[in-house]
N, C-alpha and C positions, 0 to 999 in steps of 0.2 A: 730231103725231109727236114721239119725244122726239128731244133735241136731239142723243144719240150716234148715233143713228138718222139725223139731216138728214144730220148730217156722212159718214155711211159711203154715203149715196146720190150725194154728191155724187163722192167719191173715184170710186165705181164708175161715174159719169158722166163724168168725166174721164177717167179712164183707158179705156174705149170710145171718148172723143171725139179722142184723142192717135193720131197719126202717125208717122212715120219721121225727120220733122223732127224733132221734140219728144226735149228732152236728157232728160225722166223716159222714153220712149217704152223697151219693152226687146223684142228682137228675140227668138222663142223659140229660135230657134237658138244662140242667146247661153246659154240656160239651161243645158245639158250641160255646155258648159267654165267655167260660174259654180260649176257643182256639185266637178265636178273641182278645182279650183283651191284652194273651200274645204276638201273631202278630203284634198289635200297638205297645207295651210292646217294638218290639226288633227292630221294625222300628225306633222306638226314639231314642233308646239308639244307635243303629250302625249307625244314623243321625249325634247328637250331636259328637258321635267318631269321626268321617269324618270330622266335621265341626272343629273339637279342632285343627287335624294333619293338615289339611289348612290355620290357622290360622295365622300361622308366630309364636307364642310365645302363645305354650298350655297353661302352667303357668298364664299368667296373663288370657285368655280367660279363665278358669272353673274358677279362683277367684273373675271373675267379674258376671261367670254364677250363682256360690253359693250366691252371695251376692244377686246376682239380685232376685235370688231365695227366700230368707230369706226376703227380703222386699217383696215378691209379695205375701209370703205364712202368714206374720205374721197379717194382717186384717182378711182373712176370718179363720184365728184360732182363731184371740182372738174373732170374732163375737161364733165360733164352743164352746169357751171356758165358755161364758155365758151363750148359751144355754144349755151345759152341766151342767150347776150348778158350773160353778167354781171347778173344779175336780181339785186337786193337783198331787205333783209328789214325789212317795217315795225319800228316802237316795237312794237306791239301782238301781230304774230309773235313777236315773239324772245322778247318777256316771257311769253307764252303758254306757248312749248316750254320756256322755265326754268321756269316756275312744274309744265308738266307731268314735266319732268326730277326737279323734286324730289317729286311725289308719286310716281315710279316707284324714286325710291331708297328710300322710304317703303316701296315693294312688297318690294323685292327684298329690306328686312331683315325685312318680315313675311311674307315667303315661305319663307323661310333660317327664320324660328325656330319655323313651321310643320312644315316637313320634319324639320327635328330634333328635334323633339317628336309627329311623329304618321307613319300611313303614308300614302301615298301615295293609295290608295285609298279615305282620309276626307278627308285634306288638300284634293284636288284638285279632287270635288265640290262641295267646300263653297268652295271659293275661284272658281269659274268658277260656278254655281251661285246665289252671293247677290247677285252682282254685277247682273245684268238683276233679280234679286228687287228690290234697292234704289232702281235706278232705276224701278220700277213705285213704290214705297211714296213715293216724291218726286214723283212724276208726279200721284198721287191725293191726297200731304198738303197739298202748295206748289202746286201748280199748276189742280186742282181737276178733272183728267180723273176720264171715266170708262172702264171697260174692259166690253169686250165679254163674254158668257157666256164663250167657250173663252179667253179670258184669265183669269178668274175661274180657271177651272178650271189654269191654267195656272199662278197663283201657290198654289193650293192643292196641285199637284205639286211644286212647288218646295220649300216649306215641308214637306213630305211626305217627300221627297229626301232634304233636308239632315237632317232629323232621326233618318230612317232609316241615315246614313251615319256621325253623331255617335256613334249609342246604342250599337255593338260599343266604343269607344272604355273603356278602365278607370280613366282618371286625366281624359278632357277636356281636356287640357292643350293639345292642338292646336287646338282649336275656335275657341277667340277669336282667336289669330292669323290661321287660314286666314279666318274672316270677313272680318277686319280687310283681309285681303288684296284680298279683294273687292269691300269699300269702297274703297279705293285704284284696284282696276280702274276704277270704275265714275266715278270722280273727272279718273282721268285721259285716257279715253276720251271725255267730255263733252270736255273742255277741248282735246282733236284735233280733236274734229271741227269744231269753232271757229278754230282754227288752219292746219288743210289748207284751208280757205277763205280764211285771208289771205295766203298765200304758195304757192309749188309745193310739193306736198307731199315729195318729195324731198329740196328744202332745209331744207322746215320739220323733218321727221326725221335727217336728220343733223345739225344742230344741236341735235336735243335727246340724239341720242346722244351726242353730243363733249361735250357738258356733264355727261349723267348718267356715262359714264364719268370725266369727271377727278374730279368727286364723289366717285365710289365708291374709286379710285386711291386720293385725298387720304385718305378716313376709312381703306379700310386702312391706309393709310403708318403714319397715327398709330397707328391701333389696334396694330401692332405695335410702334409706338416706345412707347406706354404699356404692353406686355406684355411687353417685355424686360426688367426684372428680373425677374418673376416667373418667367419663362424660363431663365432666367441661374440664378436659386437653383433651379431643379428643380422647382418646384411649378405647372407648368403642363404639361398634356401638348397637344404640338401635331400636329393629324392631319395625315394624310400628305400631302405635297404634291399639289393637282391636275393632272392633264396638261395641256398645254398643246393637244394635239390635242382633247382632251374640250371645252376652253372654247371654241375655233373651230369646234366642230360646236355645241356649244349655242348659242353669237354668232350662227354663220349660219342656224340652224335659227329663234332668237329674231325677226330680224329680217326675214327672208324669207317667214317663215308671214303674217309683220305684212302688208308688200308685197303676196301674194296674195290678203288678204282683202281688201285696198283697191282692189286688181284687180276681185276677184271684186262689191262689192259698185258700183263702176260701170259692170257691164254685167248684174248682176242684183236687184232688189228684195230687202232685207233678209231676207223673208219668207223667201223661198230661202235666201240667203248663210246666216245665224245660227242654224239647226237643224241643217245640213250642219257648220257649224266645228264645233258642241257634240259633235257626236258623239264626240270625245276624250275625254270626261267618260266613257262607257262606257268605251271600249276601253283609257284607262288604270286606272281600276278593273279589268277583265278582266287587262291584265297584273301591278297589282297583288299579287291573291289567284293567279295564276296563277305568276309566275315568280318574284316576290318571297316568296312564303310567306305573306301576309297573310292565313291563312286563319278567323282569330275573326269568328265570324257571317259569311261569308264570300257566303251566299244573301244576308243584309240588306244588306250595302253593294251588291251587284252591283241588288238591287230598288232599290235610294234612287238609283244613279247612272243608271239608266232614268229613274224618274222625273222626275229634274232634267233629263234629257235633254228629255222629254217636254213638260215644262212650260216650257224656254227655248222649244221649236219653238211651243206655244199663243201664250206672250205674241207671238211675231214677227208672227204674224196681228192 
């Protein structure tokens, strides 16, 4: 018998041989409100999306959502932190959530120069989209898996998808950044799930918010104190301020969707959770071509963001 073979008989013997006790064990009644949870999950997150690329200047909207974030989130931690007993945080946490802090700042300026260069309904595919692509292609280069038939099929969806969703594009100019994005996702998501294992996940994510926000603070600050002459002598045009109620709905939308999927995905198998979140890959495509006007080849991105849809739900299996 081949050896992907041994291993998938074994899985499905264990999970037959698992109980009520057993912390993998998942209750089906548990499955409805994992599904739910993830739905809100993907409402938020393709909300905040939409709300970043209407913004005028992505950039400054998510550094005022992170921040906003970071002050909204740091009272009922530190209340979470006493009731805890004061629980600390290893060497190996905290370097963890910096080291994840700084590939998320990594994101957000290759998210920002994604949006500003492309629309929403290419960008966003393609950035949610490559990211489970890449971890399959690490999974099969570095580590020497193999994947089953409807995963096969799954990364040929993918690859299918995103190129279905590039080709309306007339300049490409968004592509390599929203990739790039993807990579990032896919970088810093490893490095969580490593990290919610070495500490409470609570703590381990407010710390990496307080960091990714003073980050992002600091490089504004400069960035405007190196754009003031240019400002000063007239040759720069600066877009219009973001509101401030937009940053605190994209903040809490950002880090709340986060929340529910970690919710969602300890009382449901991934298999579930990760095809229920993607579903935003459609519906902000749909709003896309639909309220935004994004309508060039407007059949092919709505077919390529199905796809990718399609093909995150293959690989979860």
């Amino acid at each position: 018998m081949p050896p992907h073979h041994v291993g998938r008989s074994r899985r499905i013997a264990q999970r037959s041989s698992r109980g009520r006790g057993d912390p993998g064990y998942c209750l089906p009644a548990l499955i409805p409100i994992a599904i739910t949870l993830a739905l809100v999950a993907a409402a938020m997150h393709g909300t905040w999306n939409v709300i970043v690329k209407v913004s005028g200047d992505p950039t400054d909207t998510l550094t005022r959502a992170t921040a906003a974030a970071a002050l909204l989130m740091t009272p009922p931690a530190f209340v979470a932190w006493l009731i805890a007993g004061r629980p600390g945080l290893s060497t190996e946490a905290a370097g963890l959530a910096a080291l994840s802090a700084l590939l998320e700042f990594a994101y957000i300026f290759l998210l920002s120069a994604a949006y500003r260069r492309g629309e929403v309904s290419v960008v966003y595919p393609i950035a949610r989209g490559s990211a489970p692509l890449l971890a399959v292609l690490i999974g099969l280069g570095l580590l020497g898996e193999r994947l089953a038939t409807p995963q096969l099929i799954g990364v040929g969806l993918l690859l299918a998808g995103i190129l279905a969703v590039t080709l309306p594009q007339t300049s490409g100019r968004a592509t390599l950044p929203a990739l790039a994005t993807g990579v990032a996702i896919a970088a810093y998501t490893a490095i969580d799930r490593v990290g919610v294992r070495l500490a409470a996940p609570w703590l381990y994510g407010w710390l990496l918010v307080v960091i990714l926000a003073t980050g992002l603070v600091v490089a504004r600050w400069l960035g405007a104190r190196l754009a003031r002459p240019s400002i000063e002598a007239g040759r720069l045009l600066v877009p219009n301020p973001v509101s401030w109620w937009q940053a605190i709905v994209v903040g809490l939308f950002m880090w709340v969707a986060y929340l529910l999927v970690l919710v969602a995905l300890s009382i449901a198998p991934l298999s579930v959770v990760a095809p229920v979140r993607e579903t935003a890959i459609v519906a902000v495509a749909v709003w896309g071509v639909w309220r935004l006007r994004e309508r060039q080849a407007a059949a092919l991105k709505l077919s390529g963001a199905m796809a990718t849809l399609l093909g995150v739900a293959l690989l979860a299996f």
